[in-house]
TITI-499789 format. One record per residue (C-alpha): residue number from 0; chain; x, y, z. Coordinates in Angstrom, 3 decimals. Layout:
<nodes>
<node><seq>NUM</seq><mol>A</mol><c1>X</c1><c2>Y</c2><c3>Z</c3></node>
...
</nodes>
This chain:
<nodes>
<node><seq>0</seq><mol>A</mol><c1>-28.482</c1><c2>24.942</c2><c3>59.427</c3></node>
<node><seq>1</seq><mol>A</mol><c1>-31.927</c1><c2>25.145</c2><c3>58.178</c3></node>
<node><seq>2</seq><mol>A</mol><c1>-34.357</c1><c2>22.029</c2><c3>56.587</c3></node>
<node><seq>3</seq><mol>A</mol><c1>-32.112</c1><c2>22.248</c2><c3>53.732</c3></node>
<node><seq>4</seq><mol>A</mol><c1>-28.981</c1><c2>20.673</c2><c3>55.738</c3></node>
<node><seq>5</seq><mol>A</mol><c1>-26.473</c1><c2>22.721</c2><c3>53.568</c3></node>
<node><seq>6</seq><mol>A</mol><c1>-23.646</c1><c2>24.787</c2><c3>54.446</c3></node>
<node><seq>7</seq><mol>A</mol><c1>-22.489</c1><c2>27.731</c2><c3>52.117</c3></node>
<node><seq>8</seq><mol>A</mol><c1>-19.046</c1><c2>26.544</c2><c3>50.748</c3></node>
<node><seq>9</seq><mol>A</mol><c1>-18.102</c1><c2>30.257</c2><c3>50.962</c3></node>
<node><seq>10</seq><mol>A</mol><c1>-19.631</c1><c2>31.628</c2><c3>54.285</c3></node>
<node><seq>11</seq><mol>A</mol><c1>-20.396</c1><c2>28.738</c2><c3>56.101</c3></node>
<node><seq>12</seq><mol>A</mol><c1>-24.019</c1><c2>30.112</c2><c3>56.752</c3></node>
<node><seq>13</seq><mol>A</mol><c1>-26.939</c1><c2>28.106</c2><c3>56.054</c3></node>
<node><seq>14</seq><mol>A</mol><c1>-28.361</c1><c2>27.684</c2><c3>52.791</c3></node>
<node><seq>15</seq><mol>A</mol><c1>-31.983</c1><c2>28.237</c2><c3>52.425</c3></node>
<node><seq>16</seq><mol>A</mol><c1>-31.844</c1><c2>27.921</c2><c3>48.906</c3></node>
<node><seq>17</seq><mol>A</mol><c1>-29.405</c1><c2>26.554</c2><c3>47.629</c3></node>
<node><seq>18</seq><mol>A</mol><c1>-27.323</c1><c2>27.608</c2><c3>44.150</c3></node>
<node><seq>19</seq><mol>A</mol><c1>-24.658</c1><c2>25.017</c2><c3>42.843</c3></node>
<node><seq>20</seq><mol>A</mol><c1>-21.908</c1><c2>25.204</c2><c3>41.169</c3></node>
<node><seq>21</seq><mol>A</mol><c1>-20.323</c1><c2>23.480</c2><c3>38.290</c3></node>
<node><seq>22</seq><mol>A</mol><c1>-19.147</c1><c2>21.115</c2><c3>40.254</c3></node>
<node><seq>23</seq><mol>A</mol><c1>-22.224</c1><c2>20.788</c2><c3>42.871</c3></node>
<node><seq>24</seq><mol>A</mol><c1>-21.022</c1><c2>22.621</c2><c3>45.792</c3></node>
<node><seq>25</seq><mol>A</mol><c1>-23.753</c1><c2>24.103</c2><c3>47.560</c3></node>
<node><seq>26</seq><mol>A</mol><c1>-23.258</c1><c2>28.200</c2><c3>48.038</c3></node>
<node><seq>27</seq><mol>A</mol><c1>-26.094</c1><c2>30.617</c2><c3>49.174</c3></node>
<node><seq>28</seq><mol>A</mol><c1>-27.418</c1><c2>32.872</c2><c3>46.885</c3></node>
<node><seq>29</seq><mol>A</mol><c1>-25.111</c1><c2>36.490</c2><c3>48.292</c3></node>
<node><seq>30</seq><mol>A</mol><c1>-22.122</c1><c2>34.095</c2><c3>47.773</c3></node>
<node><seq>31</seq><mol>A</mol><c1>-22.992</c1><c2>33.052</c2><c3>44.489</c3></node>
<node><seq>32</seq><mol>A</mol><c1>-24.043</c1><c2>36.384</c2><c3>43.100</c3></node>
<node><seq>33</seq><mol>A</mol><c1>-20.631</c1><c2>38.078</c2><c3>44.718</c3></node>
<node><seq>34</seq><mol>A</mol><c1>-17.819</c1><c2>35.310</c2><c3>43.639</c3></node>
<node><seq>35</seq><mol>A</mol><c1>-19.201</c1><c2>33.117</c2><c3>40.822</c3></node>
<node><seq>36</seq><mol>A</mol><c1>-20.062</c1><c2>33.715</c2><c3>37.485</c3></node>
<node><seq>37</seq><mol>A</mol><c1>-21.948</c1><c2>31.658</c2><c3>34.540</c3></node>
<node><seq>38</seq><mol>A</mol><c1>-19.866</c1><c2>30.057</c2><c3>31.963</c3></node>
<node><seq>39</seq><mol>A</mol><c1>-20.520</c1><c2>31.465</c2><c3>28.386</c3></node>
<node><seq>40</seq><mol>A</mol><c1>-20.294</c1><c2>28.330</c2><c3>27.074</c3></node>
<node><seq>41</seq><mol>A</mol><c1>-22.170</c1><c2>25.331</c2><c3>29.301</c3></node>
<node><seq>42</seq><mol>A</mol><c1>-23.823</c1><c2>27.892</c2><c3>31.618</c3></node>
<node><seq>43</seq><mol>A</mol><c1>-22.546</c1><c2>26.098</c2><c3>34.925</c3></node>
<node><seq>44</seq><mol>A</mol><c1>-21.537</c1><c2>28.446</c2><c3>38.225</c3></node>
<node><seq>45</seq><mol>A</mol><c1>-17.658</c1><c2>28.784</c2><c3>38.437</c3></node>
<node><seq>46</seq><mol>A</mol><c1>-15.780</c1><c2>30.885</c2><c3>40.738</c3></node>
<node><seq>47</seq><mol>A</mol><c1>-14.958</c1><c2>34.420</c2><c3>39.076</c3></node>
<node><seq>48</seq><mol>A</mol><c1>-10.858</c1><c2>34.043</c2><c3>40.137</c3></node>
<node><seq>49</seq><mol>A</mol><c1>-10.942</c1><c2>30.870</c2><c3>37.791</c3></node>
<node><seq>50</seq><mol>A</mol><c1>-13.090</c1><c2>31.952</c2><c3>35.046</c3></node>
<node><seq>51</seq><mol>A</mol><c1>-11.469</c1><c2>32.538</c2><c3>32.017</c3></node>
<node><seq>52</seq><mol>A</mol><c1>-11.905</c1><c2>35.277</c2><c3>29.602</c3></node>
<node><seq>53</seq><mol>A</mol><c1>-12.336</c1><c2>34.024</c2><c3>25.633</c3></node>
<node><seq>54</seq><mol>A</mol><c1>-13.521</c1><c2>35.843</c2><c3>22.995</c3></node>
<node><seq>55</seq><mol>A</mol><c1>-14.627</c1><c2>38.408</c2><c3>25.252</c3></node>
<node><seq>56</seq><mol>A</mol><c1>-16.919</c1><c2>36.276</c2><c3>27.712</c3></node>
<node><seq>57</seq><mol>A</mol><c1>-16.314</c1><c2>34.298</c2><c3>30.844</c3></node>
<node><seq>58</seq><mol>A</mol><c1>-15.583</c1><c2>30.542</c2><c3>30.443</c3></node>
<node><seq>59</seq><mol>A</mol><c1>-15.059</c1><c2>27.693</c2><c3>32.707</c3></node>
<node><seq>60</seq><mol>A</mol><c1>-11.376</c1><c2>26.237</c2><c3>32.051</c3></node>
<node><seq>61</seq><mol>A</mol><c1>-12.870</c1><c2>22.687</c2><c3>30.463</c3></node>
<node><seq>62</seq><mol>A</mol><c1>-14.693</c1><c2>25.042</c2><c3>27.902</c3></node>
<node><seq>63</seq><mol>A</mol><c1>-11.818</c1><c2>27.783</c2><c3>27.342</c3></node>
<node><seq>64</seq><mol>A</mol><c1>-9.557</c1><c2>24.612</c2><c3>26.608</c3></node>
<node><seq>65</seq><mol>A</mol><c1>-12.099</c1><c2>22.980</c2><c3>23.726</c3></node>
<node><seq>66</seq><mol>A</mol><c1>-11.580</c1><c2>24.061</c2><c3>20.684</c3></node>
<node><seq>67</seq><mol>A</mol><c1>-14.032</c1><c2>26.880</c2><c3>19.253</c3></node>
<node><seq>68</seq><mol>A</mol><c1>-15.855</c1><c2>26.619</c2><c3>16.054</c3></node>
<node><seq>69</seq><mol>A</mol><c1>-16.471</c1><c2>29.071</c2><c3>13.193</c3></node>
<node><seq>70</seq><mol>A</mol><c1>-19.986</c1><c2>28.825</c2><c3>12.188</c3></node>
<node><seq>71</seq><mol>A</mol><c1>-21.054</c1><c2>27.813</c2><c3>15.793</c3></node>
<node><seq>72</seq><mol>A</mol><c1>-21.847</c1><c2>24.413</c2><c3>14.911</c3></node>
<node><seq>73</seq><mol>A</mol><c1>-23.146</c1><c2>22.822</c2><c3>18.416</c3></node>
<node><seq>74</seq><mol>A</mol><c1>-21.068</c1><c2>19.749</c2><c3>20.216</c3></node>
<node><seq>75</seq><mol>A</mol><c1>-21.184</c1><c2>16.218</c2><c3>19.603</c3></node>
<node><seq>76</seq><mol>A</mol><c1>-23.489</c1><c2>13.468</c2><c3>21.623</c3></node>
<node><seq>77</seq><mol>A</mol><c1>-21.445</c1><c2>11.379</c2><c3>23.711</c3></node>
<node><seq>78</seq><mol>A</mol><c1>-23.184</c1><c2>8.497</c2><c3>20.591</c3></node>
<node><seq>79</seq><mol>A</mol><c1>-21.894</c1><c2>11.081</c2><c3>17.860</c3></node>
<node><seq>80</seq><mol>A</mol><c1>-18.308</c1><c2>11.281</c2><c3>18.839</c3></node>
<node><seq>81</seq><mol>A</mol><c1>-18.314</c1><c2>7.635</c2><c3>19.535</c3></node>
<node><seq>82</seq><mol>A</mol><c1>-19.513</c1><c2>7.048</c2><c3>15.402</c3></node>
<node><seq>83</seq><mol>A</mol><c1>-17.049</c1><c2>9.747</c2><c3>14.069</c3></node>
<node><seq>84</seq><mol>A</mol><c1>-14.184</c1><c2>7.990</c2><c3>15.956</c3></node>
<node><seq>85</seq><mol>A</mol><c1>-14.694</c1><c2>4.793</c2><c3>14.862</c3></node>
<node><seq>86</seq><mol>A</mol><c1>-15.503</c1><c2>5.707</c2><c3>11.717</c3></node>
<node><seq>87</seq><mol>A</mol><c1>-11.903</c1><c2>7.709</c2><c3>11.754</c3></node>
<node><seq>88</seq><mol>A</mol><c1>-9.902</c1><c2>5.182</c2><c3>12.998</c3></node>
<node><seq>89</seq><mol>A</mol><c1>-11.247</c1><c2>2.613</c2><c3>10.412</c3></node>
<node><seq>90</seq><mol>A</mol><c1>-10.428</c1><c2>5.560</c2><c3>7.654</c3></node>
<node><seq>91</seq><mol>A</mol><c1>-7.054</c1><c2>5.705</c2><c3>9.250</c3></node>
<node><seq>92</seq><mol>A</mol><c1>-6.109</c1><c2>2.005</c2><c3>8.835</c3></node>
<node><seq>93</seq><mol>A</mol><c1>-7.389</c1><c2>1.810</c2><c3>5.698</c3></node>
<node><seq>94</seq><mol>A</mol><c1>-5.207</c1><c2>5.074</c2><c3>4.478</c3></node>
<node><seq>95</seq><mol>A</mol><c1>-2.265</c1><c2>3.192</c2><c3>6.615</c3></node>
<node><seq>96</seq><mol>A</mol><c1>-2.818</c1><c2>0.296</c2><c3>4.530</c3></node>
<node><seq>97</seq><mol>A</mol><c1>-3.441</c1><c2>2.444</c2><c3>0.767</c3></node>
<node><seq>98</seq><mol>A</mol><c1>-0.168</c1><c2>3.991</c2><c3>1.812</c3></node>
<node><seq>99</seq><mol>A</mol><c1>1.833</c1><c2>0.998</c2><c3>2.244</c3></node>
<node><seq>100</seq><mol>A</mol><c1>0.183</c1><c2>-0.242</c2><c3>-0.840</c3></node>
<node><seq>101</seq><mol>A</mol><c1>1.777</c1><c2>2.479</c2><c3>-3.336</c3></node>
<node><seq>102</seq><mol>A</mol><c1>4.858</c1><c2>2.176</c2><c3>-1.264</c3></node>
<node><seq>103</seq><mol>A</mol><c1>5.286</c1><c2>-1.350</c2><c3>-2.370</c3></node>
<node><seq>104</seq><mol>A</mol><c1>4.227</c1><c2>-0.254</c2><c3>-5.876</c3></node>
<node><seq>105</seq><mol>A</mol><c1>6.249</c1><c2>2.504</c2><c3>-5.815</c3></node>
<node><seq>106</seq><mol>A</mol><c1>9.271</c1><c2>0.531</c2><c3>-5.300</c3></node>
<node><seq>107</seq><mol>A</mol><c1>8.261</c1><c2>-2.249</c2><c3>-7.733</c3></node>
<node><seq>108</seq><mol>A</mol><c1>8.485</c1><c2>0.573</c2><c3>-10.331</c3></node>
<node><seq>109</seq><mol>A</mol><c1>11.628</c1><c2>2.010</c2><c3>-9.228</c3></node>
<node><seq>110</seq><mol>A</mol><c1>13.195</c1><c2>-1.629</c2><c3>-9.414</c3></node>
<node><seq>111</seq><mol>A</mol><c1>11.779</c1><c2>-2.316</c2><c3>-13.190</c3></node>
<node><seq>112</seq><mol>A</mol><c1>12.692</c1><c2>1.244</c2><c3>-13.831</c3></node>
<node><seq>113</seq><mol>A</mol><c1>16.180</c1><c2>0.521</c2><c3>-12.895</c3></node>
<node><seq>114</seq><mol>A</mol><c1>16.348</c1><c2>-2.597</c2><c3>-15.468</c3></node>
<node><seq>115</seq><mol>A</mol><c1>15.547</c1><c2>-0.526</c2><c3>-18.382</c3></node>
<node><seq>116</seq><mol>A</mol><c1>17.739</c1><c2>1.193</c2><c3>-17.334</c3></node>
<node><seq>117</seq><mol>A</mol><c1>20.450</c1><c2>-0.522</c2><c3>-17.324</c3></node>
<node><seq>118</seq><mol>A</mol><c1>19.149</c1><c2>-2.758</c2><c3>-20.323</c3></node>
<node><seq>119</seq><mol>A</mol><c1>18.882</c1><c2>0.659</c2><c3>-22.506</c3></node>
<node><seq>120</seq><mol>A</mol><c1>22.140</c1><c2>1.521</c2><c3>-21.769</c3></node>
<node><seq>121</seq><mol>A</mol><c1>22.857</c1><c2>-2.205</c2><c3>-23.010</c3></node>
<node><seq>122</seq><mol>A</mol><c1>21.332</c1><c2>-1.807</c2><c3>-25.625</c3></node>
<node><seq>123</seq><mol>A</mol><c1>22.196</c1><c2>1.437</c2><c3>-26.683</c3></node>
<node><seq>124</seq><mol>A</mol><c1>26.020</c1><c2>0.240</c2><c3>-25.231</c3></node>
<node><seq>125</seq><mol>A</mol><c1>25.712</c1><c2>-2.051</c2><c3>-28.286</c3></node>
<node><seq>126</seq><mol>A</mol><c1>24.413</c1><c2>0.234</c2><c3>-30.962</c3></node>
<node><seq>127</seq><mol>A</mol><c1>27.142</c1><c2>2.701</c2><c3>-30.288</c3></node>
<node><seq>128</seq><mol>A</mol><c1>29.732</c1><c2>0.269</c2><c3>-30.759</c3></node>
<node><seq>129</seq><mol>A</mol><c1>27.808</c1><c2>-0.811</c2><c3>-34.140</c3></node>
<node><seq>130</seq><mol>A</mol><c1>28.159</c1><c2>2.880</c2><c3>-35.329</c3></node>
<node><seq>131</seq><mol>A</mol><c1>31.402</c1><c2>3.300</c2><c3>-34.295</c3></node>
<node><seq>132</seq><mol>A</mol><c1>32.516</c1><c2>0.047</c2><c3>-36.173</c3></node>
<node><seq>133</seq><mol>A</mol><c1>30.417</c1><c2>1.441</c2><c3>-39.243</c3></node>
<node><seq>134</seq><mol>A</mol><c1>31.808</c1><c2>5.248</c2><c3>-38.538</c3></node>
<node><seq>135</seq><mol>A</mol><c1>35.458</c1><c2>3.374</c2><c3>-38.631</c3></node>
<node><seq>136</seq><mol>A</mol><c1>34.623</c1><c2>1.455</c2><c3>-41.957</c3></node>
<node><seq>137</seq><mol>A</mol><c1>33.431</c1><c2>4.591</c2><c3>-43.513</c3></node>
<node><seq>138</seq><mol>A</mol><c1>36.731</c1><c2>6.610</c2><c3>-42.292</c3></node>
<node><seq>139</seq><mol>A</mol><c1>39.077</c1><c2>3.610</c2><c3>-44.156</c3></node>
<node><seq>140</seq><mol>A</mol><c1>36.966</c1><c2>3.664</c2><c3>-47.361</c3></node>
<node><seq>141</seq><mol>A</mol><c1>36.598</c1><c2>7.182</c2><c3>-47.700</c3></node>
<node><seq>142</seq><mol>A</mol><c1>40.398</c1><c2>7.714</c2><c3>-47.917</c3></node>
<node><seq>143</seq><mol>A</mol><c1>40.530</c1><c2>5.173</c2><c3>-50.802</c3></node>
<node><seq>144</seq><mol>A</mol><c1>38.031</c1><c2>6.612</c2><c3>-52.683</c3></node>
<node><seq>145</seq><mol>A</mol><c1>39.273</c1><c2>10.260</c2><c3>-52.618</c3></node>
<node><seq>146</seq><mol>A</mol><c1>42.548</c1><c2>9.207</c2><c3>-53.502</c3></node>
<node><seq>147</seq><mol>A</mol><c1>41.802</c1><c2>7.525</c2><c3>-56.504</c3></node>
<node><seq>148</seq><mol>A</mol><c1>39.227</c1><c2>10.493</c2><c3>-57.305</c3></node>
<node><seq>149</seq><mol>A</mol><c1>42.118</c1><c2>13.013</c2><c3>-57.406</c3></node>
<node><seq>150</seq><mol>A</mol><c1>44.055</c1><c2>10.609</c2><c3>-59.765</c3></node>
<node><seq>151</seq><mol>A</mol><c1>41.844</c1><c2>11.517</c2><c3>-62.487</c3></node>
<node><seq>152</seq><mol>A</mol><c1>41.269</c1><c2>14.788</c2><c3>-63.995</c3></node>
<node><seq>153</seq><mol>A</mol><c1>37.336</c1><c2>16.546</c2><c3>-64.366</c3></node>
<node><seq>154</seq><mol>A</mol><c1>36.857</c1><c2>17.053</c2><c3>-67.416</c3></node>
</nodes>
Protein backbone atom coordinates (compact mmCIF):
# COMPACT_ATOMS: atom_id res chain seq x y z
CA UNK A 1 0.00 0.00 0.00
CA UNK A 2 1.06 3.45 -0.67
CA UNK A 3 0.83 6.84 1.90
CA UNK A 4 -2.74 6.62 1.25
CA UNK A 5 -3.19 3.22 3.39
CA UNK A 6 -6.14 2.09 1.11
CA UNK A 7 -6.84 -1.03 -0.56
CA UNK A 8 -9.01 -1.14 -3.84
CA UNK A 9 -12.28 -2.93 -2.74
CA UNK A 10 -12.19 -4.44 -6.27
CA UNK A 11 -8.47 -5.34 -7.02
CA UNK A 12 -6.94 -5.26 -3.88
CA UNK A 13 -4.10 -2.95 -5.32
CA UNK A 14 -3.19 0.14 -3.68
CA UNK A 15 -5.01 3.21 -4.02
CA UNK A 16 -3.09 6.24 -4.86
CA UNK A 17 -6.02 8.18 -5.26
CA UNK A 18 -8.65 7.18 -4.03
CA UNK A 19 -12.52 7.30 -5.64
CA UNK A 20 -15.47 6.34 -3.21
CA UNK A 21 -18.40 5.05 -3.56
CA UNK A 22 -21.85 5.70 -2.36
CA UNK A 23 -21.28 4.04 0.43
CA UNK A 24 -17.42 5.08 1.08
CA UNK A 25 -15.57 2.14 -0.04
CA UNK A 26 -12.36 3.08 -1.30
CA UNK A 27 -11.74 1.72 -5.17
CA UNK A 28 -8.86 2.94 -7.48
CA UNK A 29 -9.61 4.93 -10.23
CA UNK A 30 -9.39 1.66 -13.34
CA UNK A 31 -11.87 -0.05 -10.91
CA UNK A 32 -14.11 2.70 -10.62
CA UNK A 33 -14.17 3.77 -14.22
CA UNK A 34 -14.68 -0.19 -15.34
CA UNK A 35 -17.55 -1.37 -12.67
CA UNK A 36 -19.26 1.72 -11.19
CA UNK A 37 -21.33 4.21 -12.51
CA UNK A 38 -22.83 7.75 -11.21
CA UNK A 39 -26.32 7.81 -10.04
CA UNK A 40 -28.61 10.13 -12.19
CA UNK A 41 -30.19 11.23 -9.38
CA UNK A 42 -27.69 11.98 -6.11
CA UNK A 43 -24.54 11.56 -8.24
CA UNK A 44 -22.89 8.96 -5.74
CA UNK A 45 -20.55 5.87 -7.30
CA UNK A 46 -22.63 2.57 -7.34
CA UNK A 47 -21.63 -0.61 -8.81
CA UNK A 48 -22.99 -0.92 -12.55
CA UNK A 49 -24.61 -4.76 -11.71
CA UNK A 50 -26.84 -2.82 -9.10
CA UNK A 51 -27.62 0.28 -10.84
CA UNK A 52 -30.91 0.60 -11.93
CA UNK A 53 -32.23 1.86 -15.13
CA UNK A 54 -35.30 4.68 -14.74
CA UNK A 55 -36.47 6.82 -17.12
CA UNK A 56 -33.69 6.00 -19.24
CA UNK A 57 -30.65 6.80 -16.80
CA UNK A 58 -28.77 4.87 -14.19
CA UNK A 59 -30.00 5.15 -10.56
CA UNK A 60 -28.87 3.92 -7.28
CA UNK A 61 -31.75 1.58 -5.76
CA UNK A 62 -32.59 4.29 -2.71
CA UNK A 63 -33.25 6.81 -5.64
CA UNK A 64 -35.04 4.35 -8.26
CA UNK A 65 -37.37 3.48 -5.17
CA UNK A 66 -38.38 7.45 -4.32
CA UNK A 67 -40.97 8.57 -5.96
CA UNK A 68 -40.30 10.88 -9.16
CA UNK A 69 -41.81 14.21 -9.67
CA UNK A 70 -43.41 15.92 -12.68
CA UNK A 71 -42.17 19.36 -12.87
CA UNK A 72 -38.80 18.34 -11.21
CA UNK A 73 -39.47 20.06 -8.12
CA UNK A 74 -36.11 19.38 -5.93
CA UNK A 75 -36.29 17.21 -2.43
CA UNK A 76 -37.17 18.25 0.89
CA UNK A 77 -34.55 19.43 3.84
CA UNK A 78 -34.36 16.95 6.43
CA UNK A 79 -36.19 20.61 8.51
CA UNK A 80 -38.80 20.69 5.51
CA UNK A 81 -40.11 17.21 5.73
CA UNK A 82 -40.01 17.44 9.44
CA UNK A 83 -42.68 20.85 9.10
CA UNK A 84 -44.85 19.17 6.34
CA UNK A 85 -45.26 16.09 8.62
CA UNK A 86 -46.24 17.66 11.49
CA UNK A 87 -48.15 19.95 9.91
CA UNK A 88 -49.99 16.69 8.18
CA UNK A 89 -50.50 14.80 11.03
CA UNK A 90 -52.10 17.79 12.93
CA UNK A 91 -54.40 18.20 9.54
CA UNK A 92 -55.10 14.55 9.94
CA UNK A 93 -56.47 14.65 13.53
CA UNK A 94 -58.24 17.50 13.00
CA UNK A 95 -60.08 15.88 9.70
CA UNK A 96 -60.35 12.62 12.15
CA UNK A 97 -62.06 14.74 14.53
CA UNK A 98 -64.42 17.02 11.62
CA UNK A 99 -65.32 13.53 10.53
CA UNK A 100 -66.54 12.18 13.67
CA UNK A 101 -68.18 15.47 14.15
CA UNK A 102 -70.76 15.15 11.08
CA UNK A 103 -70.97 11.54 11.99
CA UNK A 104 -72.55 12.42 15.24
CA UNK A 105 -74.58 15.08 13.39
CA UNK A 106 -75.37 12.95 10.83
CA UNK A 107 -77.00 10.56 13.05
CA UNK A 108 -78.70 13.23 15.21
CA UNK A 109 -80.54 14.05 11.94
CA UNK A 110 -81.33 10.65 10.96
CA UNK A 111 -82.87 10.11 14.57
CA UNK A 112 -85.13 13.51 14.39
CA UNK A 113 -85.73 12.54 10.84
CA UNK A 114 -87.13 9.32 11.95
CA UNK A 115 -89.68 11.18 14.48
CA UNK A 116 -91.27 13.13 11.82
CA UNK A 117 -91.50 10.48 10.49
CA UNK A 118 -93.32 8.58 12.34
CA UNK A 119 -95.22 11.71 13.83
CA UNK A 120 -96.37 12.59 10.03
CA UNK A 121 -97.59 9.40 9.54
CA UNK A 122 -99.48 10.16 12.97
CA UNK A 123 -100.62 12.81 11.96
CA UNK A 124 -101.55 12.16 8.63
CA UNK A 125 -102.81 8.46 10.33
CA UNK A 126 -105.35 10.84 11.93
CA UNK A 127 -106.43 13.02 9.07
CA UNK A 128 -107.18 10.02 6.97
CA UNK A 129 -109.40 8.61 9.41
CA UNK A 130 -111.10 12.27 9.66
CA UNK A 131 -111.78 12.04 5.83
CA UNK A 132 -112.82 8.77 5.84
CA UNK A 133 -115.39 9.49 8.70
CA UNK A 134 -116.42 12.69 6.58
CA UNK A 135 -116.19 10.52 3.09
CA UNK A 136 -118.66 7.95 5.13
CA UNK A 137 -121.06 10.84 6.28
CA UNK A 138 -121.20 12.15 2.83
CA UNK A 139 -121.91 8.46 1.31
CA UNK A 140 -125.17 8.14 4.01
CA UNK A 141 -126.47 11.66 3.17
CA UNK A 142 -126.07 11.55 -0.36
CA UNK A 143 -128.42 8.52 -0.69
CA UNK A 144 -131.12 10.49 1.22
CA UNK A 145 -130.96 13.32 -0.73
CA UNK A 146 -131.17 11.67 -4.20
CA UNK A 147 -133.95 9.71 -3.14
CA UNK A 148 -136.11 12.31 -2.16
CA UNK A 149 -134.85 14.33 -5.38
CA UNK A 150 -136.32 11.63 -7.68
CA UNK A 151 -139.65 11.82 -5.69
CA UNK A 152 -140.40 15.00 -7.27
CA UNK A 153 -140.84 15.76 -10.81
CA UNK A 154 -138.59 18.84 -12.85
CA UNK A 155 -140.67 20.87 -14.00
Amino acid sequence: MDETGQQCAECLGPVSVAVHTQHGVSLCPQCAEQFYRPCASCGGLIPQDEAVLRDGALCCVQCAAAPVSEDDTPALSEDALAVLVAEFIQLHTEVKQLNDRLDAIKEQLKRHAASLARKVSSDSLTALKVILRAKSAVKCSVPRIASTATSFSVL
